[in-house]
Each structure stands twice: as C-alpha cells, then as structure tokens.
C-alpha positions as CSV (number, residue, x, y, z in Angstrom):
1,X,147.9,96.9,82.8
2,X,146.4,93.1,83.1
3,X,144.7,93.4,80.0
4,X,147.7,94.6,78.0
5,X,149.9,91.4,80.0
6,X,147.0,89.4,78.8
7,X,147.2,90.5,75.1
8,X,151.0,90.5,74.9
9,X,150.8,87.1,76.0
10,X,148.6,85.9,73.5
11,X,150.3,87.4,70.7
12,X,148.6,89.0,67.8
13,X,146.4,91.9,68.6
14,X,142.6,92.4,67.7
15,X,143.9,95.7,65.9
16,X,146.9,93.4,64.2
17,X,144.6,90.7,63.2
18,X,142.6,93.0,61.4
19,X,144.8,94.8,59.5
20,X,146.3,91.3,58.3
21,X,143.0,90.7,57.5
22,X,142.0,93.9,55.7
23,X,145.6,92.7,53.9
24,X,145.2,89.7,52.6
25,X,141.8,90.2,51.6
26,X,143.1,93.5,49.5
27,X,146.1,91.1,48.1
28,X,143.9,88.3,47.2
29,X,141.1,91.3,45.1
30,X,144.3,92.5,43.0
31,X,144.7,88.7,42.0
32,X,141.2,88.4,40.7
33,X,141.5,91.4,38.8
34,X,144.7,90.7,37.3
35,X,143.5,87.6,36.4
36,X,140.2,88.7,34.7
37,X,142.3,91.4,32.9
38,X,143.9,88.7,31.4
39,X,140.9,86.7,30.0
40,X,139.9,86.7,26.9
41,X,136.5,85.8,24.9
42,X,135.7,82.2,25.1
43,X,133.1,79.5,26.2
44,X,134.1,79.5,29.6
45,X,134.2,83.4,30.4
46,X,130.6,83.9,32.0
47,X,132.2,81.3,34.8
48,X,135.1,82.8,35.1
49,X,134.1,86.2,35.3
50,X,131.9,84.9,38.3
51,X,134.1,83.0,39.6
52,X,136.4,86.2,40.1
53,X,133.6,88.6,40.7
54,X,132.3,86.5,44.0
55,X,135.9,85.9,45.3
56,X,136.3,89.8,45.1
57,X,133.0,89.9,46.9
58,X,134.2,87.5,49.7
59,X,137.0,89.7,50.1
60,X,134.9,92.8,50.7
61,X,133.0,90.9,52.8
62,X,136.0,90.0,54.7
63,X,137.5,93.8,54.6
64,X,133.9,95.0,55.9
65,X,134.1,92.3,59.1
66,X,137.9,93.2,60.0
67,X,137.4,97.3,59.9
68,X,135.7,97.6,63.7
69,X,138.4,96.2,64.7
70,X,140.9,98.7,63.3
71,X,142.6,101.7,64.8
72,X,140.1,104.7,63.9
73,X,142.5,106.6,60.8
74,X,143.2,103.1,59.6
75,X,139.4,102.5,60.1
76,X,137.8,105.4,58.5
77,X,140.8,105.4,55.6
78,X,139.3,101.6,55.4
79,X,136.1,102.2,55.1
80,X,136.1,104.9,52.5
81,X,138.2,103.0,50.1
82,X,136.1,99.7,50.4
83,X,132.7,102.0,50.0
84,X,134.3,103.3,46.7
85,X,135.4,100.2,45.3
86,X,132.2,98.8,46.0
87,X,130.1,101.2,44.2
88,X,132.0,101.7,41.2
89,X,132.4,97.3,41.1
90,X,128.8,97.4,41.0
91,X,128.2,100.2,38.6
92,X,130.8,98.3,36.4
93,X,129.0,95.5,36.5
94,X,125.5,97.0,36.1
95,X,126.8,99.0,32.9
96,X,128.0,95.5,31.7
97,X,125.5,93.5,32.2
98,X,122.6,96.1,31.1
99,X,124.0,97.4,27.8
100,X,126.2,94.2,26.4
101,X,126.0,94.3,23.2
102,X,127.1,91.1,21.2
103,X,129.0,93.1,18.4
104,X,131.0,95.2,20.9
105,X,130.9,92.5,23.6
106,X,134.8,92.3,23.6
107,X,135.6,95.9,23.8
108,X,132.8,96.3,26.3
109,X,134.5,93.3,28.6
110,X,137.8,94.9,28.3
111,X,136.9,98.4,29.2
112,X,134.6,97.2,32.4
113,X,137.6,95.3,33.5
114,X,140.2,98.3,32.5
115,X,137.8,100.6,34.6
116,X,138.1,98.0,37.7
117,X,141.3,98.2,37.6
118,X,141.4,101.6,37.9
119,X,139.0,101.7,40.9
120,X,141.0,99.1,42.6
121,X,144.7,101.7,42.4
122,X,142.3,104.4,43.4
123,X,141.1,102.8,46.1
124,X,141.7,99.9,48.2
125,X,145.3,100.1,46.4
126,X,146.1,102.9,48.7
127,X,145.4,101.3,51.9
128,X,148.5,101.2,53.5
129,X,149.8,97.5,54.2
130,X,153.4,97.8,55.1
C-alpha cells in the first residue's frame, strides 16, 4: 500500500510514462513518413531520406526502451507491431537501395515509400493511444 502512496504521489506511473512514450514516438514516425511521401526527386533527397529514415529509427529505438515498462497486452500488442514495422522498414529499404535503378528511380522511390506507409497503418498505426 506504501508503494502505491509513493507512486500516486509522484505522479505519472512507470506504466503511464511508457505508454506516453511508446506515443509520441509512434506520432513523431507518422510525421517522417508523411513527410518523405511528400518529397520529390531533387539534389537534396539522399539527405533527406536519411534524415527521416534515422529519426524513424530513433523512434523505434525509443518504442523498444519504453515496452518493459508496459502492462503485458499493451506490451506484447507493442512489441509485435514494432517487430513488423521493423522488418518490412528494412526490407523496404534493402529492395531500394539494392535494385535502384536510375531510369525507374522515381517510381521505385514512390512505391518504397507508398509500401511504408502501408506497414506503418498495419502496424504501429493500430497501437492504441487514446
């Protein structure tokens, strides 16, 4: 009963933190690919595209350091949808980067980030945030 005095008191639980956590991080990777959707071809797209690629990283990274702190459904829904996202984010971007081809470079961009996009909603888009 101390314990629980002692957490009250201090305001935001472990469990509460996390899930703002896990939040943010899952608001801030919807950004990134919004906003690399919206690129197009120019001199300054292999920096952007990184740009964007390692703040979605950072926020895996962040989503990965908040889950042991989750209540176990929220947890393991966490945890599967951040696995996913991962994999297919880094198949996009092997497919990408391994078979860009100069004359279909722009078609090839816009269906690696279209396919992102769709990972994302099936994905870390359902994890509950309300």
């Amino acid at each position: 009963m101390l314990s629980a005095v002692a957490l009250s008191a201090c305001g935001e639980s472990a469990h509460d933190k996390a899930r703002a956590q896990v939040c943010g991080a899952r608001t801030d990777i919807s950004k990134q690919i919004n906003t690399l959707t919206g690129l197009e071809l120019s001199a300054n797209l292999p920096s952007q595209v990184k740009g964007g690629v390692e703040a979605i990283a950072n926020d895996i990274t962040k989503i990965k350091g908040a889950q042991g702190n989750l209540e176990p459904a929220r947890r393991k829904q966490v945890q599967t949808a951040t696995h996913t996202f991962e994999t297919r984010l880094n198949s996009i971007l092997t497919g990408l980067t391994s078979n860009l081809s100069l004359t279909n470079a722009e078609a090839q961009f816009k269906s690696a980030l279209s396919d992102l996009a769709t990972s994302y909603k099936q994905t870390l888009a359902s994890v509950d945030c309300s």
